[in-house]
C-alpha positions in Angstrom: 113.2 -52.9 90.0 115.3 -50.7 87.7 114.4 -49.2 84.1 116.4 -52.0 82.7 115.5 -55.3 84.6 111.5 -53.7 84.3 112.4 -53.7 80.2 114.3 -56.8 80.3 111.0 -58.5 81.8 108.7 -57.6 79.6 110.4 -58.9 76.5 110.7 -62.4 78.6 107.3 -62.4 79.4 106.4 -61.4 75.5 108.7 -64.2 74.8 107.9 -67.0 77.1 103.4 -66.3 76.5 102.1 -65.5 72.8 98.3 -65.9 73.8 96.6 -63.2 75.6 93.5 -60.8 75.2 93.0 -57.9 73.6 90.1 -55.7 74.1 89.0 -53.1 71.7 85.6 -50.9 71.7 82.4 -51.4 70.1 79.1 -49.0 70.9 80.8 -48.1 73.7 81.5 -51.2 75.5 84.5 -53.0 76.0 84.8 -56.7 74.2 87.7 -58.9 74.8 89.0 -62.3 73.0 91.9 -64.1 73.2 94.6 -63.5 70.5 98.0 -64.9 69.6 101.0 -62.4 70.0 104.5 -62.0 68.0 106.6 -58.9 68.9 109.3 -57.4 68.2 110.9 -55.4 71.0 107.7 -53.6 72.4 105.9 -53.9 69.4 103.3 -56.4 69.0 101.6 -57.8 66.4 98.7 -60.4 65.7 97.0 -62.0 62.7 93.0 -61.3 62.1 90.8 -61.6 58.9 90.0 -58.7 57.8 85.6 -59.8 57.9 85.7 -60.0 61.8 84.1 -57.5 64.5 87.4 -56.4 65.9 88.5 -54.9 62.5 85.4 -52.7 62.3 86.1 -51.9 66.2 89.3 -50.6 65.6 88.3 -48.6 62.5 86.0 -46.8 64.9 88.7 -47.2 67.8 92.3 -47.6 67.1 93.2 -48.2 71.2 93.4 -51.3 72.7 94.1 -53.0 76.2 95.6 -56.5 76.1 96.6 -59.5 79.0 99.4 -61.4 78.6 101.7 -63.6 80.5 99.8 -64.8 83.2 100.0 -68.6 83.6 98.1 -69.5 86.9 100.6 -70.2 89.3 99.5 -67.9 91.7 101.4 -64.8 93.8 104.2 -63.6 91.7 102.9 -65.0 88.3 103.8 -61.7 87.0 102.0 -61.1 84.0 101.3 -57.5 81.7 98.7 -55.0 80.8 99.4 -53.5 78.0 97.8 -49.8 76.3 98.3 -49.0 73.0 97.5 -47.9 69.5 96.7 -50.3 66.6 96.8 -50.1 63.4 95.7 -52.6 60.3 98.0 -53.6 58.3 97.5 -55.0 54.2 101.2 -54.7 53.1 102.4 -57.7 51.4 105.8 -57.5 53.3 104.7 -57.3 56.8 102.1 -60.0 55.8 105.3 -62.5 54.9 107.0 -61.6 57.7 104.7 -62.6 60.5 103.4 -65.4 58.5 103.6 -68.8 60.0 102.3 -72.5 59.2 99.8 -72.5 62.5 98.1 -69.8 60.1 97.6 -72.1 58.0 94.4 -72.8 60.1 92.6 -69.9 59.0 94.6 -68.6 55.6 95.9 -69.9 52.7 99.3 -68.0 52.9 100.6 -64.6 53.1 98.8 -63.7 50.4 95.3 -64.9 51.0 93.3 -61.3 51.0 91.5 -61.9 53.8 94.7 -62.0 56.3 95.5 -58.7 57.9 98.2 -58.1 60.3 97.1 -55.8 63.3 100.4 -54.0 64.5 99.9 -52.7 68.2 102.1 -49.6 69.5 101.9 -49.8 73.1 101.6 -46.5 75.0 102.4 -48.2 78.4 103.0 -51.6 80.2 101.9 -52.6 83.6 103.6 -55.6 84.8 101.5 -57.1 87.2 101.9 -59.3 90.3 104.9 -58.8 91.5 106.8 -60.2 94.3 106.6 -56.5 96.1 103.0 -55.7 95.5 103.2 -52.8 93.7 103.5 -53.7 90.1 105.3 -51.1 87.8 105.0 -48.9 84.4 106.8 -48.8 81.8 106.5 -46.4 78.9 108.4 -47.0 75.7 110.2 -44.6 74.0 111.1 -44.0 70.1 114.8 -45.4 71.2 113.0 -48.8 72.2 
């Protein structure tokens, strides 16, 4: 698989799965839970409240691992690991733009002050479970 057809399979899996899990540190121990995923390119960003364990995780820890894509159908169900950096974000304009009504669950609106947006700048992808067995890296640049 070539630089482009790796990059061009990412985005499709980070189109065609929003849910996955994202794992962040806390007392030096892993803890995962799933999460809903937007992106844009090979950014990715998610929705939390700002009163939950995973915000006081990643003040400690910015880095994060998260699983996406895979949807149990067994050899070559490709699916990603993803490393990265996250950061929390309290902007009102980043909060409007990944606002949407299934939020609606958990927030008033974009402006409830508990809604933060978690924006996570992936160091590297590992797609996963492909048809050759050897699964493959990707590492995004500043031009991506």
């Amino acid at each position: 698989m070539n630089e482009q057809e790796l990059k061009q399979t990412i985005i499709t899996i980070l189109d065609d799965h929003q849910i996955g899990t994202m794992a962040t540190i806390a007392n030096n121990r892993p803890h995962s839970r799933y999460m809903t995923f937007f992106h844009d390119d090979f950014t990715l960003y998610t929705a939390t409240s700002k009163d939950t364990h995973k915000v006081d995780d990643l003040r400690q820890n910015p880095y994060v691992h998260i699983i996406i894509g895979y949807s149990y159908e067994g050899i070559g169900d490709q699916y990603l690991e993803i490393e990265g950096q996250c950061e929390l974000h309290d902007e009102p304009l980043i909060k409007e733009r990944l606002w949407n009504d299934k939020l609606k669950h958990w927030f008033s609106g974009p402006e409830d002050p508990n809604y933060l947006v978690l924006k996570i700048s992936p160091s590297e992808f590992h797609l996963k479970n492909t048809n050759d067995h050897q699964g493959h890296r990707y590492k995004p640049t500043m031009s991506d």
